[in-house]
C-alpha positions as CSV (number, residue, x, y, z in Angstrom):
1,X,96.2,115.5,32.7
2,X,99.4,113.6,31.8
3,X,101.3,115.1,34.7
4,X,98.3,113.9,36.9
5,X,100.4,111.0,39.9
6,X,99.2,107.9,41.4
7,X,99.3,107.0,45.1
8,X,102.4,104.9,46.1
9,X,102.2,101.4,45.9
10,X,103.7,100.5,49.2
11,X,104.9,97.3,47.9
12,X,105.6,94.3,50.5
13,X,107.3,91.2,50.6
14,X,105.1,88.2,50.1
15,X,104.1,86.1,47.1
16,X,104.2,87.7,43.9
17,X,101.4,90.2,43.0
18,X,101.9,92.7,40.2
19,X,99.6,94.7,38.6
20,X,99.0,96.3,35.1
21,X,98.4,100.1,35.0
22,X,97.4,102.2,32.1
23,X,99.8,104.8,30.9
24,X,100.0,107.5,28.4
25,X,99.6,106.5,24.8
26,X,97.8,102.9,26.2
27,X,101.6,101.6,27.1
28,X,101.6,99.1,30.0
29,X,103.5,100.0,33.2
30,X,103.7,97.1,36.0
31,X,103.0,97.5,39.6
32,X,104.7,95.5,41.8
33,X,102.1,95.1,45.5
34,X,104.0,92.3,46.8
35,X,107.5,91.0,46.1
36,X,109.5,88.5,47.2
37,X,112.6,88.3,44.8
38,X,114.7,91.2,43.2
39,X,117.8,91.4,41.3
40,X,120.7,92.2,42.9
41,X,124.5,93.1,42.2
42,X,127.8,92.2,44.1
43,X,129.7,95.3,42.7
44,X,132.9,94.7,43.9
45,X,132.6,91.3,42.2
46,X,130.8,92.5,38.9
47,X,127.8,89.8,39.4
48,X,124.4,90.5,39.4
49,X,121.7,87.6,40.7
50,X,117.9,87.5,41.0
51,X,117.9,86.3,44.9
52,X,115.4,85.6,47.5
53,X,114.4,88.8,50.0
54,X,114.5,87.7,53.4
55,X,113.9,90.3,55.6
56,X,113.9,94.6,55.5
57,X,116.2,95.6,57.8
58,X,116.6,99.5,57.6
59,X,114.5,102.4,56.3
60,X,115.5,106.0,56.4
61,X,112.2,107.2,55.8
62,X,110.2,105.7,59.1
63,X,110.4,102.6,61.3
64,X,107.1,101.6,60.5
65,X,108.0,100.7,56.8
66,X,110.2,98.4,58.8
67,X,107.7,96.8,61.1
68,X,105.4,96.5,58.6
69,X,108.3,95.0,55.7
70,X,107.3,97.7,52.7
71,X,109.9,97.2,50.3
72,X,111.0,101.1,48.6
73,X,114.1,102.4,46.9
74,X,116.6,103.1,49.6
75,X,115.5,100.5,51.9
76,X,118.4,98.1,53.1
77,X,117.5,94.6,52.5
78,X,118.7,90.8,53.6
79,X,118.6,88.4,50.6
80,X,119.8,84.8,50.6
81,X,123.3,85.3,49.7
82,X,123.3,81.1,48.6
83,X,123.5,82.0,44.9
84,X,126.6,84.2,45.0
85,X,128.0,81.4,46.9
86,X,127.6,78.8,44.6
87,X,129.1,81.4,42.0
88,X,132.0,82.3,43.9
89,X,133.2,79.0,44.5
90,X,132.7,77.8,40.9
91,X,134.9,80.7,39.6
C-alpha cells in the first residue's frame, strides 16, 4: 500500500494554493496547485532569493505545459530579476 502513487499535481502559476496531503505514519506533505513565487539561486554569485515567476518559457516534456504555464522540475522559468539587483549593487 505504501508504494501506492498519486496523480501529478500539474501545478500552475497563479495565486497561492497549496494543499495538505496525508502521508505515511499521519506526517503532512504539501501540495503546491498554483504558485507564483519560488526560491531561486544565482550560482555563479552564491545568492539565493525567493523571487516573483513571471512567465514559463521552455519545457522539454511538451509545448502544451507551456501554453498552458504548468510549472514542473526542469521547466525554464522568467523571474523578476529586481531582487538580485538591489543585492548586487548593495555589495
Amino acid at each position: 500500500k505504501f508504494e501506492m502513487g498519486r496523480p501529478a499535481a500539474l501545478c500552475k502559476m497563479g495565486s497561492k494554493r497549496v494543499r495538505p496531503v496525508r502521508c505515511r505514519g499521519g506526517n503532512m506533505k504539501y501540495r503546491a496547485l498554483r504558485i507564483d513565487a519560488g526560491n531561486f539561486a544565482w550560482g555563479s554569485e552564491n545568492c539565493a532569493k525567493k523571487v516573483r515567476i513571471l512567465d514559463v518559457v521552455y519545457n522539454a516534456t511538451s509545448n502544451e505545459l507551456v501554453r498552458t504555464k504548468t510549472l514542473t522540475k526542469n521547466s525554464i522559468v522568467q523571474i523578476d530579476a529586481q531582487p538580485y539587483k538591489q543585492w548586487y549593487l548593495k555589495k
